[in-house]
Every structure is written in structure tokens, then in C-alpha cells.
C-alpha positions, 0 to 999 in steps of 0.5 A, a space after each residue: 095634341 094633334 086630332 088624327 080622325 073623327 072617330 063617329 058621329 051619333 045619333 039618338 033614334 027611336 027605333 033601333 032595330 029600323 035605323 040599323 036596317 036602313 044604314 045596312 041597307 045604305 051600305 053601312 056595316 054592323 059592327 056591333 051592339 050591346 046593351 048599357 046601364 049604370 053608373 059610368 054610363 049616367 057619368 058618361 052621358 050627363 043623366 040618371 038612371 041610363 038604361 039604352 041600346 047601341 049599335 055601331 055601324 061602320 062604312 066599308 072601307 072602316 074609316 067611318 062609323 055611326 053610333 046609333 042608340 036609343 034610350 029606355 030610361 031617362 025618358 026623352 024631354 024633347 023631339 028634336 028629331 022633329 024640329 026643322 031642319 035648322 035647328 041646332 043639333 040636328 044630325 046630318 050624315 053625308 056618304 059617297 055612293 057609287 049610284 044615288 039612284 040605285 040607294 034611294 030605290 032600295 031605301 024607299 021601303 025603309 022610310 025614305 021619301 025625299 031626294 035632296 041635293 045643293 048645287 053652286 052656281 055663280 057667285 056662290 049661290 047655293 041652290 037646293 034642289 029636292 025631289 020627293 020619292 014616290 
């Protein structure tokens, strides 16, 4: 078995319709939503009673997608999105962009309020560098 591409990563959010309008306005395509519940969605998953929203949005040249979903039923048992940024399951996206200032100022109305960025320097040393969006 040979793996051809990484097909999309997913991600659980709280709000659908707010991680749909910030991935649009990042750039991203909508490629579409629907609605899930029952029992191959429970076996699919690993819980009971799944009932949940998805959407997928694609970058433009096709190649990449992102599954967003939130859930309706089983109720979460945790806040992972919360936690710091350290701990395991914590999704981070990376996309390459024409102008990175021009993205943060158009995503600051959707909730963006850093800028974060690691520079290498000698040896390897890796540098983070962040600047908060005001």
C-alpha cells in the first residue's frame, strides 16, 4: 500500500456557521455541508447517539481540505480547545499565503487576535516570535 496524499484534516468547532466564514475568508472554499446521524455515523465515530454538522472547505488549488464539524449529540466531556497549545490533539493548520498581513487584517473581525510566527536561527535554535493584532 502506497499512501498517494493526505486527503483533510478535521477539526471539532463550536460554532459552524463562524469557522466556515473565517476559513472562507482566509481563502478556503466551501465544498459543502450536510447534515449526520445514525448508526454508521455512531460506528464511524466511536460514540452514541451522533447527531452533527459538517462542512468541508477546500484551499483553491483542490489539493487540501478542511472537515469542520460540530456536534449536537453526545454532548462533548471535554475542552480541548481550551488547553494549551502543547497538549496532544490540538489541531494546527499551516497555509501559504500571497500577503500575510493582508489575511490578518481581513481576519481580525472573525476573531483573530495574534500574530505567531518561528524563525531558525544558528544551530537550529528555533525562535517564536508573536505579536498581538489590535
Amino acid at each position: 500500500m502506497t499512501i498517494h496524499r493526505m486527503d483533510h484534516a478535521g477539526v471539532v468547532v463550536e460554532d459552524l456557521a463562524a469557522a466556515i466564514g473565517f476559513f472562507v475568508e482566509l481563502g478556503l472554499e466551501l465544498e459543502g455541508e450536510a447534515a449526520v446521524e445514525g448508526e454508521w455515523v455512531d460506528q464511524l465515530v466511536g460514540l452514541d447517539g451522533v447527531r452533527a454538522d459538517i462542512a468541508v472547505v477546500r484551499t483553491p488549488d483542490g489539493h487540501g481540505r478542511v472537515e469542520l464539524s460540530t456536534f449536537h449529540t453526545p454532548v462533548a466531556t471535554s475542552v480541548a480547545p481550551r488547553a494549551p497549545m502543547n497538549t496532544p490533539g490540538i489541531p494546527r493548520l499551516t497555509f501559504v499565503v500571497d500577503a500575510v498581513d493582508d489575511v490578518l487584517d481581513r481576519l481580525r473581525a472573525h476573531g483573530a487576535i495574534y500574530r505567531y510566527c518561528y524563525v531558525k536561527g544558528p544551530d537550529g535554535i528555533i525562535i517564536g516570535l508573536v505579536e498581538e493584532l489590535r
